[in-house]
N, C-alpha and C positions, 0 to 999 in steps of 0.2 A: 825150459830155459828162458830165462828173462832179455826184453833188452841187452845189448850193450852197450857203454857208453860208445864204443867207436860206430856202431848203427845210431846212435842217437845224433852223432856229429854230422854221419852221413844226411838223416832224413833234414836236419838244421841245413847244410850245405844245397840239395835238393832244392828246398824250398824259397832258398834268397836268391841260386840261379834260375830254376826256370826248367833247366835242364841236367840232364843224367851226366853227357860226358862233360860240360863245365863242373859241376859240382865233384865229379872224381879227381878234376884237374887242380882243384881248390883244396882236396885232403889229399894228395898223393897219390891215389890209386888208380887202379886200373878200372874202366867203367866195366867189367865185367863182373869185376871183384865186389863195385859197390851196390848193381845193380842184385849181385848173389847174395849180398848182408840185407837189403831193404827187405828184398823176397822172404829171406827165412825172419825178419821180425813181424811185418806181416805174417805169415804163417802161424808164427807162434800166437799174436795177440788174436787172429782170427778175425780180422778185417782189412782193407783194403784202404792203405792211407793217400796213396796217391794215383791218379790218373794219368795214365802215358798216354800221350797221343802223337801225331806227327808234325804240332805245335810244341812242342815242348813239355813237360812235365809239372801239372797241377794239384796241391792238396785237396782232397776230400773234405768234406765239415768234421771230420774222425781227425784224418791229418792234419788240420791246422792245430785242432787242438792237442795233438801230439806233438806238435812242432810248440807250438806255445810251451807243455812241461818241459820237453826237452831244452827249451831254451833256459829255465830255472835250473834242472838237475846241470848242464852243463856249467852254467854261472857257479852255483855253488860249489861244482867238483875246482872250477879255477879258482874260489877264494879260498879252498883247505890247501890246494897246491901253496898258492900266496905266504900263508902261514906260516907252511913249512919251510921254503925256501928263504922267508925274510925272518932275520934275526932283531927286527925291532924297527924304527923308523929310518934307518939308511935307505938309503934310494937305490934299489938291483931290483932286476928282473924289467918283467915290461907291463909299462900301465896303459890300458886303452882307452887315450883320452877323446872325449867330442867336444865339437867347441862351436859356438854361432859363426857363421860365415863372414859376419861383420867385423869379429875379432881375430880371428884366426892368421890369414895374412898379416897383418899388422904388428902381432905379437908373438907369434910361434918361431918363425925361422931364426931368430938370434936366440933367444931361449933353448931353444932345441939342441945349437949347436954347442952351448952352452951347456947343456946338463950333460950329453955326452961327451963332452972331454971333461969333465968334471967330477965326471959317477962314468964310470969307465962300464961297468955291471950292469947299466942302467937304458934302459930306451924306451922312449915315451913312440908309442902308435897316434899318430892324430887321425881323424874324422870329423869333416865341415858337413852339419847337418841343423836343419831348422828346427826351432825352439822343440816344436810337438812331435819330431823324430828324437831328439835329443833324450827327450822324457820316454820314450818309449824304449829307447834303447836301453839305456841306463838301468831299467828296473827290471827288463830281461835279456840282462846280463852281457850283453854284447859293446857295453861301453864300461868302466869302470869307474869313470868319476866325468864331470863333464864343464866346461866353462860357458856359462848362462846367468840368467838371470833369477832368483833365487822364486820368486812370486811363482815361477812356471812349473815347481818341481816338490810335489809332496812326498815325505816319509822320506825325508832326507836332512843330512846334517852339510853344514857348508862351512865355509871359510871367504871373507869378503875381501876381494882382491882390489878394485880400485874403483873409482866412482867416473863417470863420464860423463860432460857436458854434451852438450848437443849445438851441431851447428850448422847454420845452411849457408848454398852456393847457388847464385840465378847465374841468367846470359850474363857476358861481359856489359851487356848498355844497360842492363838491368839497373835501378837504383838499388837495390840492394847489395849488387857488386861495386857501385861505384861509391858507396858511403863507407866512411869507417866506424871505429867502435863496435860495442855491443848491440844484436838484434831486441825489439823487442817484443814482444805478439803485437802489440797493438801494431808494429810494421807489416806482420803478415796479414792482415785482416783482406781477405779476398781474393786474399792466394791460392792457387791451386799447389796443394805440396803433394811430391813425387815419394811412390812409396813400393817395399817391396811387395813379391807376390805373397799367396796364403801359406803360414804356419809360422811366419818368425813372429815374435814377441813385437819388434822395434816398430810395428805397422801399428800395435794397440797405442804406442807411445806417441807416434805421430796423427795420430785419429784424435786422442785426447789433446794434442798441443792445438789440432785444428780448431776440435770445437771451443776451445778458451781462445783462441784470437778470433774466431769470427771467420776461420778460413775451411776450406775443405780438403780432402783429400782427392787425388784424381782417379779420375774411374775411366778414364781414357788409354792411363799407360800403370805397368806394373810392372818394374824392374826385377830379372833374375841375379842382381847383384849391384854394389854400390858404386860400380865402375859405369855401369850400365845407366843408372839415376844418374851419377852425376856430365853424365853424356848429354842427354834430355834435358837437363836445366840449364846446360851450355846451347844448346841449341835452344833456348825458350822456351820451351813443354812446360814448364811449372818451377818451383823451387825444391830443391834436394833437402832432405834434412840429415846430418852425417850424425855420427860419434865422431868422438873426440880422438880413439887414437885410426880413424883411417882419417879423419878433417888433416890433423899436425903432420902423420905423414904422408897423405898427399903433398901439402900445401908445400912442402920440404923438399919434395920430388921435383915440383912444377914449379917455377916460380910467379908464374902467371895464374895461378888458382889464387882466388878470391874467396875465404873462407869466412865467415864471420860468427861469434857466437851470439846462442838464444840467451838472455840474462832474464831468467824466467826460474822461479825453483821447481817447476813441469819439468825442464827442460835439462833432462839428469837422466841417468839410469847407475844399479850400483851392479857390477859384473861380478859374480863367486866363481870359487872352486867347489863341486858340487859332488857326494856319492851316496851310495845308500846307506843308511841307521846302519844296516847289520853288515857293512864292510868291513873286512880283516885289513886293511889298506888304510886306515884310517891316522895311524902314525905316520906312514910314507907320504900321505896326501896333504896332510901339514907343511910338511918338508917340502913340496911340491910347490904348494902351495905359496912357502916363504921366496921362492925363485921367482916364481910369475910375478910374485908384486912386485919382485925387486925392477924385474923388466919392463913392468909397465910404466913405472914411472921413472926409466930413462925416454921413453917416446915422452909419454904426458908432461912433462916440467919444460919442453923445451914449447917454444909460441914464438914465430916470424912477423915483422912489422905488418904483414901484408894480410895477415890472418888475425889480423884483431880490428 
């Protein structure tokens, strides 16, 4: 007797909780039921993929890499489902999008609501995950297309959705908050600029606008989010450096944010719609595709006196 796909689900389940009874509580079952399917595929393959203990439940160096194929055969069994069920590039069923944390708020909640009253068949899953979970995710199988930065993401076809400035925020006494117009590096030179922690992209970006103005990054503080940086440059820890669409809708929220852009060609990033060469989804993600833009540039076109 081989595998089954539903033990392959269970060991995949196992393995991202930790534990036996969450992971039964994650596929519907009963933790005796999934712990009786683990057993007999063990059994059958004749090794021992995971280690229980009275910490929670561990892969073996057998089981990860079990969990790894399993992560592929399962990807692949949901892109022939896909197939079948989509009659071309209309938008039904449900795509499991990930998206960088920096875009995500900004641009999903109205979109979202948007495509489901719009594609009644249709529902988009989000997941906020840093650049190098993103890529990980995507290629076994547990995301299906993902909104990033295209540099970060090989053996993939994309769709380029909009381009983003870059712009920073100091304390209120700060001369930076208190000047208008466009930034421009030569203003930052000896700046400490505030940046996220390890695995998003947007840290590579602000590392490089450092070393071309002469400024550095700080090694003092390292934000778990943009809400968080731009806390710390209100308080004087250093200068923030934003995108474009959290900078416009802050600065829209609060009317006391002082946002101003970098006028630098550094000082860009261009965001895609991203999935793998061999996705069956490749029509619907066009279509996808054609809504995001549509959304981003209702945030992106609008610009407040106060943020320029």
């Amino acid at each position: 007797m081989r595998p089954t796909l539903r033990q392959l689900q269970y060991l995949v389940a196992i393995a991202e909780t930790g534990k036996f009874g969450d992971a039964a509580k994650r596929v519907n079952v009963s933790q005796p039921s999934l712990s009786a399917q683990i057993a007999e595929m063990e059994a059958h393959l004749g090794t021992i993929l995971i280690e229980r203990g009275r910490h929670g439940a561990f892969m073996t160096p057998l089981g990860e890499e079990a969990v790894r194929r399993a992560r592929l055969i399962l990807r692949d069994v949901e892109d022939l489902k896909a197939v079948v069920r989509s009659g071309g590039a209309s938008l039904a069923g449900r795509i499991r999008l990930g998206v960088l944390p920096t875009i995500g708020p900004y641009l999903l909640p109205a979109v979202t609501r948007h495509l489901h009253a719009k594609y009644p068949d249709f529902r988009l899953s989000v997941r906020e995950e840093r650049t190098i979970d993103l890529e990980a995710h995507l290629h076994d199988g547990q995301l299906d297309t993902v909104i990033s930065t295209i540099e970060d993401h090989s053996d993939t076809d994309h769709v380029p959705l909009f381009e983003e400035n870059l712009w920073v925020c100091a304390a209120p006494d700060d001369e930076l908050a208190q000047a208008a117009g466009d930034v421009r590096l030569a203003d930052l030179k000896g700046r400490s600029l505030l940046a996220l922690g390890y695995g998003h992209r947007f840290n590579l970006i602000i590392q490089q606008l450092a070393e071309a103005a002469g400024a550095h990054v700080s090694s003092e503080y390292q934000g778990t989010s943009l809400d968080a940086i731009r806390q710390m440059a209100e308080m004087g820890a250093g200068v923030a450096v934003f995108p474009s669409l959290y900078a416009l809708t802050e600065a829209r929220r609060d009317p006391d944010l002082v946002v101003r852009k970098i006028d630098d060609p550094m000082a860009r990033r261009e965001i895609s719609l991203i999935w793998r060469q061999t996705s069956p989804l490749a029509d619907r993600l066009q279509k996808l595709a054609d809504e995001l833009r549509a959304a981003a540039v209702s945030v992106l076109v609008g610009r407040t006196s106060r943020s320029a």
